[in-house]
Backbone as a ProteinNet text record, in pm:
[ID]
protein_1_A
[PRIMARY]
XXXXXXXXXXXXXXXXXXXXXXXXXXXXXXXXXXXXXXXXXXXXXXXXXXXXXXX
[TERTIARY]
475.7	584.4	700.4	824.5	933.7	988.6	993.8	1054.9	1161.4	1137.5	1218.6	1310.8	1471.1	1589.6	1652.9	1675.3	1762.2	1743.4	1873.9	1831.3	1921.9	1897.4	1945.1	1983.3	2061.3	2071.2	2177.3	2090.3	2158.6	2190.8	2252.6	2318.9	2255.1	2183.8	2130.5	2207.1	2143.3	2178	2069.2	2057.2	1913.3	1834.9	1849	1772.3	1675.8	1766	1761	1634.7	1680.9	1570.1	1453.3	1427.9	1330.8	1235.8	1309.2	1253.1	1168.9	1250.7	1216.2	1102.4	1132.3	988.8	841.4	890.3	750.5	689.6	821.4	753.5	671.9	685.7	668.1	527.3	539.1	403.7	256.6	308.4	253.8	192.2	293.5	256.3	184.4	145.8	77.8	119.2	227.9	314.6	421	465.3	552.8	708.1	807.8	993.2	981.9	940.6	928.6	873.6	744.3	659.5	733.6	779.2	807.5	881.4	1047	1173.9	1108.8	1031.9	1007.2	925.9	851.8	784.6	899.2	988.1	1093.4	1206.2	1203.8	1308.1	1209.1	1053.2	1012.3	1035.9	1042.2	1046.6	1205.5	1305.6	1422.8	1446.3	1401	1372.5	1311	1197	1150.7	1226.4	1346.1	1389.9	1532.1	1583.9	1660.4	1632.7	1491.8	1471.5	1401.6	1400.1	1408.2	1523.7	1575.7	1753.1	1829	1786	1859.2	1742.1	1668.1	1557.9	1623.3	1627.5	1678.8	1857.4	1924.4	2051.3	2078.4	1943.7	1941.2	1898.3	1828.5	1747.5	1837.1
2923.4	2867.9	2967.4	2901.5	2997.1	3071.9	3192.9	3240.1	3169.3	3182.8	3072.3	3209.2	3149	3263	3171.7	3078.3	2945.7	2896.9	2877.8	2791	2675.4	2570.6	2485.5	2430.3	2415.7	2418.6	2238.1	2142.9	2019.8	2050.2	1947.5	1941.7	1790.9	1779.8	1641.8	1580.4	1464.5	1429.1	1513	1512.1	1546.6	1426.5	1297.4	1165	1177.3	1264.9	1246.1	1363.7	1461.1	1578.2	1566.9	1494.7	1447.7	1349.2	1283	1180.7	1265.5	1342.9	1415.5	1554.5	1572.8	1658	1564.5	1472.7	1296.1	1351.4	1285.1	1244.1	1359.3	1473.7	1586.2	1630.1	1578.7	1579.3	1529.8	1405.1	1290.9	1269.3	1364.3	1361	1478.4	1588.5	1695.9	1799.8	1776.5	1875.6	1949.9	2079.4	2158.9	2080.8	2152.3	2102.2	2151.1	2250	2304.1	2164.4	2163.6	2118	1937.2	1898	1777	1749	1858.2	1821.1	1844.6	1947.1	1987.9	1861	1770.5	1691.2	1529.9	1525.3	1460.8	1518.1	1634	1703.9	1615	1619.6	1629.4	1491.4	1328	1225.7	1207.1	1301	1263.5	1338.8	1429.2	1468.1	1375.2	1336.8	1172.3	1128.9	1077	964	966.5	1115.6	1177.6	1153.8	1196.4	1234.6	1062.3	981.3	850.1	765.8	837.9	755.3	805.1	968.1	990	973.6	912.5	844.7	739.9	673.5	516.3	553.4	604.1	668	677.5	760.2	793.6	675.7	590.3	504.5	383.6
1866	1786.4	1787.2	1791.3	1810	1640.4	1659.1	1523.8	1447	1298.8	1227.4	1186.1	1256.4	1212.7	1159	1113	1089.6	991.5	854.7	744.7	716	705	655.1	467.7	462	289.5	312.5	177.4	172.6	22.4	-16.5	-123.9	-164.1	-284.9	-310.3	-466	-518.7	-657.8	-702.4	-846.6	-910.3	-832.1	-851	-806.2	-678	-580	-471.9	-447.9	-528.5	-518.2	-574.5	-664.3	-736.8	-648.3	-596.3	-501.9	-377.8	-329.6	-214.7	-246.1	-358.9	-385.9	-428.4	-480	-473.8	-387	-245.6	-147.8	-70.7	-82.3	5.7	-54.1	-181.6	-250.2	-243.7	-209.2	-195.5	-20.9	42.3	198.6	180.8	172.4	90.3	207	193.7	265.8	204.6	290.2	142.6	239	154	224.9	335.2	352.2	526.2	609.2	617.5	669.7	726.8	592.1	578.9	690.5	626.5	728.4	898	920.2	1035.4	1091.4	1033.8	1073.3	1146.9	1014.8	1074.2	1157.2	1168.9	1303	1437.1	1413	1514.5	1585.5	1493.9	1523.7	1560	1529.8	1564.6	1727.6	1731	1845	1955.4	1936.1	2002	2058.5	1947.3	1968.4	2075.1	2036.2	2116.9	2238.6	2276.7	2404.9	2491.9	2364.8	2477.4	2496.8	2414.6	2440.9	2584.4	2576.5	2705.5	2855.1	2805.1	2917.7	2963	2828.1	2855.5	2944	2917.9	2980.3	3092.8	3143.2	3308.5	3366.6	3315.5	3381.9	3438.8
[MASK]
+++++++++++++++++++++++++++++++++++++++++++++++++++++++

């Protein structure tokens, strides 16, 4: 795994943060884990769009 030098900081409502610690809960995953899990599906999706591109 590549070293983590990189931070990201969002800005939420209370609503929004509340929600997002639920869910991160509930997936029994910590905020790391979570976002990194959805970096990973956007990544996916990235990489079949520029499939579909070349093709």
């Amino acid at each position: 795994m590549a070293k983590l030098t990189e931070t990201v900081t969002f800005r939420l409502t209370e609503d929004e943060k509340r929600d997002w610690m639920q869910w991160c809960e509930s997936q029994h995953r910590s905020q790391n884990e979570e976002f990194r899990f959805y970096l990973t599906l956007i990544r996916r999706k990235l990489a079949n769009i520029a499939k579909e591109m070349s093709d």
